[in-house]
C-alpha atoms as an extended CHARMM CRD file, in Angstrom:
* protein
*
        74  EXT
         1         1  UNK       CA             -2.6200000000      -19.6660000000        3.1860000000  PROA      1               0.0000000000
         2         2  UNK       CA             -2.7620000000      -18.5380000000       -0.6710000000  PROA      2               0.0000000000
         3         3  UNK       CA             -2.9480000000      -15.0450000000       -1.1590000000  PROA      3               0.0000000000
         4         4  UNK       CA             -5.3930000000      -13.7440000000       -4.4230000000  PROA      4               0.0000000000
         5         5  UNK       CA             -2.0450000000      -12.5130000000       -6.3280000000  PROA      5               0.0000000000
         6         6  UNK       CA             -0.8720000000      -16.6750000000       -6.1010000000  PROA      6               0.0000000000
         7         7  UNK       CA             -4.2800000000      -17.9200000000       -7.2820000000  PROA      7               0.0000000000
         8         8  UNK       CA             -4.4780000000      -15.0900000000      -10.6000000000  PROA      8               0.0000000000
         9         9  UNK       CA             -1.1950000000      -16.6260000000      -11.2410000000  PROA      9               0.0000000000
        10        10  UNK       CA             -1.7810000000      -20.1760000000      -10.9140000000  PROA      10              0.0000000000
        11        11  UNK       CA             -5.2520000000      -19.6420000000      -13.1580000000  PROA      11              0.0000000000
        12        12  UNK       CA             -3.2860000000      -17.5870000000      -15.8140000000  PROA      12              0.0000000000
        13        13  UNK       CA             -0.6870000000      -20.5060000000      -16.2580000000  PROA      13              0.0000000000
        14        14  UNK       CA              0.6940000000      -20.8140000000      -19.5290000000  PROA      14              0.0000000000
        15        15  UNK       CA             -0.9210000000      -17.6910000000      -20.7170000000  PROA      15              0.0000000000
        16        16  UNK       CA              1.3380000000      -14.2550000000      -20.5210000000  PROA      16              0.0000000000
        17        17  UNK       CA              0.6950000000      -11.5230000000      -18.6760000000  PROA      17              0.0000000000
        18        18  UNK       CA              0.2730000000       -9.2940000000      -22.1240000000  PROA      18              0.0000000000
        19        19  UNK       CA             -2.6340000000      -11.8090000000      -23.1150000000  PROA      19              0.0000000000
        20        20  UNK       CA             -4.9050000000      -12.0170000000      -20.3380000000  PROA      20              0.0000000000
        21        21  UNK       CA             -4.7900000000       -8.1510000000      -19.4500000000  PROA      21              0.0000000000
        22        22  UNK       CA             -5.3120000000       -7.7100000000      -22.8630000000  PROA      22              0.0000000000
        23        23  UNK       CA             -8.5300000000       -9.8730000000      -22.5090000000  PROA      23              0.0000000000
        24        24  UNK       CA             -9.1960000000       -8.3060000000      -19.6590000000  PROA      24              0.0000000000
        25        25  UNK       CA             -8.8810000000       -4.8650000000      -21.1310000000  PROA      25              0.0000000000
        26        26  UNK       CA             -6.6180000000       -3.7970000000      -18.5120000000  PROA      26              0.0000000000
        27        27  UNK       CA             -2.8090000000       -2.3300000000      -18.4790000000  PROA      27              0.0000000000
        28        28  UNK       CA             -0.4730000000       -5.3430000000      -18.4610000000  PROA      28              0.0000000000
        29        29  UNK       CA              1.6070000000       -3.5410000000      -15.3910000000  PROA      29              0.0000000000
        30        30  UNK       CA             -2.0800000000       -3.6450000000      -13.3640000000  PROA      30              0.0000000000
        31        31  UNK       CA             -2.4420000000       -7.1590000000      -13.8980000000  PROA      31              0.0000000000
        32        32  UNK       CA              1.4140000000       -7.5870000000      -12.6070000000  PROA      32              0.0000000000
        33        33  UNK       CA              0.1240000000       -5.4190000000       -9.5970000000  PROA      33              0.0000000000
        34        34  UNK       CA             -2.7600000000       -7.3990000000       -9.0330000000  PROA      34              0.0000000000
        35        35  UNK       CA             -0.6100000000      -10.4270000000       -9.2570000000  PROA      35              0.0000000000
        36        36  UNK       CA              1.7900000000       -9.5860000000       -6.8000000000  PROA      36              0.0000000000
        37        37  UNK       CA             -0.9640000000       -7.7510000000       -4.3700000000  PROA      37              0.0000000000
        38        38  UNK       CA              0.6160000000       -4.4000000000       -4.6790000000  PROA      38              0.0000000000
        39        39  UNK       CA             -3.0580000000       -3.3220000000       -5.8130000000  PROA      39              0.0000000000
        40        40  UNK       CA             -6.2400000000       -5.1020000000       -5.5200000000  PROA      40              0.0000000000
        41        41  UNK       CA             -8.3860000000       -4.5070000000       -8.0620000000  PROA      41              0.0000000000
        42        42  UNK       CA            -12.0790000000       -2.4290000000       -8.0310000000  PROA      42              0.0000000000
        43        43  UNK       CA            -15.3360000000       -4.7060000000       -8.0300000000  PROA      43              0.0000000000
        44        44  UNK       CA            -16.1810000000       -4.4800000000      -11.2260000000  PROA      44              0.0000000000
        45        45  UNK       CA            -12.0630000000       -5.8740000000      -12.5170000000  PROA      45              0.0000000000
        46        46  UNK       CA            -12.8860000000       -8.7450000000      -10.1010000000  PROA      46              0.0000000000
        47        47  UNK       CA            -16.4160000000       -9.4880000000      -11.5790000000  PROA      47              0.0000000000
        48        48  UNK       CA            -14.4750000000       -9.1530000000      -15.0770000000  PROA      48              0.0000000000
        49        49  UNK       CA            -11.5740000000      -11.4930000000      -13.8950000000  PROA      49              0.0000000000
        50        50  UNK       CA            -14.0760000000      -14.3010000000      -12.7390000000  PROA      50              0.0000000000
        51        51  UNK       CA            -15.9810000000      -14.3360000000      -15.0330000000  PROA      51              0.0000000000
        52        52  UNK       CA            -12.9260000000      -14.4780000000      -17.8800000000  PROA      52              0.0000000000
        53        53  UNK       CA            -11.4910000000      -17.8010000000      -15.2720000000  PROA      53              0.0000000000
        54        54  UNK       CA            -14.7910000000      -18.9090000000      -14.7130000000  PROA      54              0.0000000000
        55        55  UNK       CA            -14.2630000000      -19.2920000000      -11.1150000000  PROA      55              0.0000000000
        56        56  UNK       CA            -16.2790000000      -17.4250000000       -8.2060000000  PROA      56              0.0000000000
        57        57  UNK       CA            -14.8670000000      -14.0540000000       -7.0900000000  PROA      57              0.0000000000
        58        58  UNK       CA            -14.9900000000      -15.7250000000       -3.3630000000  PROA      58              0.0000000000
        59        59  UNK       CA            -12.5790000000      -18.3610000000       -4.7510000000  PROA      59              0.0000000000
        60        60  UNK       CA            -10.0510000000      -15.7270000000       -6.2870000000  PROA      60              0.0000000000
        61        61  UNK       CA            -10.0570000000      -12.7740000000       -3.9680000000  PROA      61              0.0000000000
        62        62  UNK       CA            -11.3970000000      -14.1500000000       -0.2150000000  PROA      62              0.0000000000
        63        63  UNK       CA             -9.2680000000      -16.9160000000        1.2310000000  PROA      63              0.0000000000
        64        64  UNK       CA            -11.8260000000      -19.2410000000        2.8490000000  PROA      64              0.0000000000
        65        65  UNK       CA            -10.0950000000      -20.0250000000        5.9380000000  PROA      65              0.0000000000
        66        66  UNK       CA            -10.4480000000      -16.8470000000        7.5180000000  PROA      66              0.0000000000
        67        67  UNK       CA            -14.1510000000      -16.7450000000        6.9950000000  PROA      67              0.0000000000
        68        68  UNK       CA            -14.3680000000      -20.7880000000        8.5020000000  PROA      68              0.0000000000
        69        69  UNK       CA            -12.4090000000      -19.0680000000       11.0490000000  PROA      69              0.0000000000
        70        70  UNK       CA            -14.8980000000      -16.6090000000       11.9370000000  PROA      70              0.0000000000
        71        71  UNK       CA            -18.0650000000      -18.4850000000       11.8630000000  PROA      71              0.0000000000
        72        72  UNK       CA            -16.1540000000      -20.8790000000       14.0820000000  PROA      72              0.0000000000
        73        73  UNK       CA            -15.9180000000      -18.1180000000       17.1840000000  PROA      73              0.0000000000
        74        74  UNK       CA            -19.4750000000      -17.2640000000       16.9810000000  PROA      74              0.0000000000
């Protein structure tokens, strides 16, 4: 099971940390916190984040599996 702070890094890949929070418009050190889940970021930085990927927030921030997992016990 991938955590979100695993996918923001694999997405980010060659890219530094300094130029994507930059892009993002957010403090370098919250985008290291995001990336190592010691934070998870407010609705609108996840809107902001997809959108700058161009992936669905479901794909970044809700592992899949758990929700498959749910439907399946109901």
């Amino acid at each position: 099971m991938k955590g979100f702070g695993k996918i923001l890094v694999e997405l980010r890949g060659g890219n530094t940390q300094e130029k994507v929070a930059k892009d993002l418009g957010i403090a370098t050190s919250t985008l290291g916190m995001y990336e190592t889940e010691r934070r998870v970021p407010r609705d609108s930085i996840k809107l902001r984040i997809s959108e700058y990927y161009q992936k669905p927030v479901q794909y970044i921030f809700f592992n899949p599996e758990c929700h498959e997992r749910g439907q399946n016990n109901g």
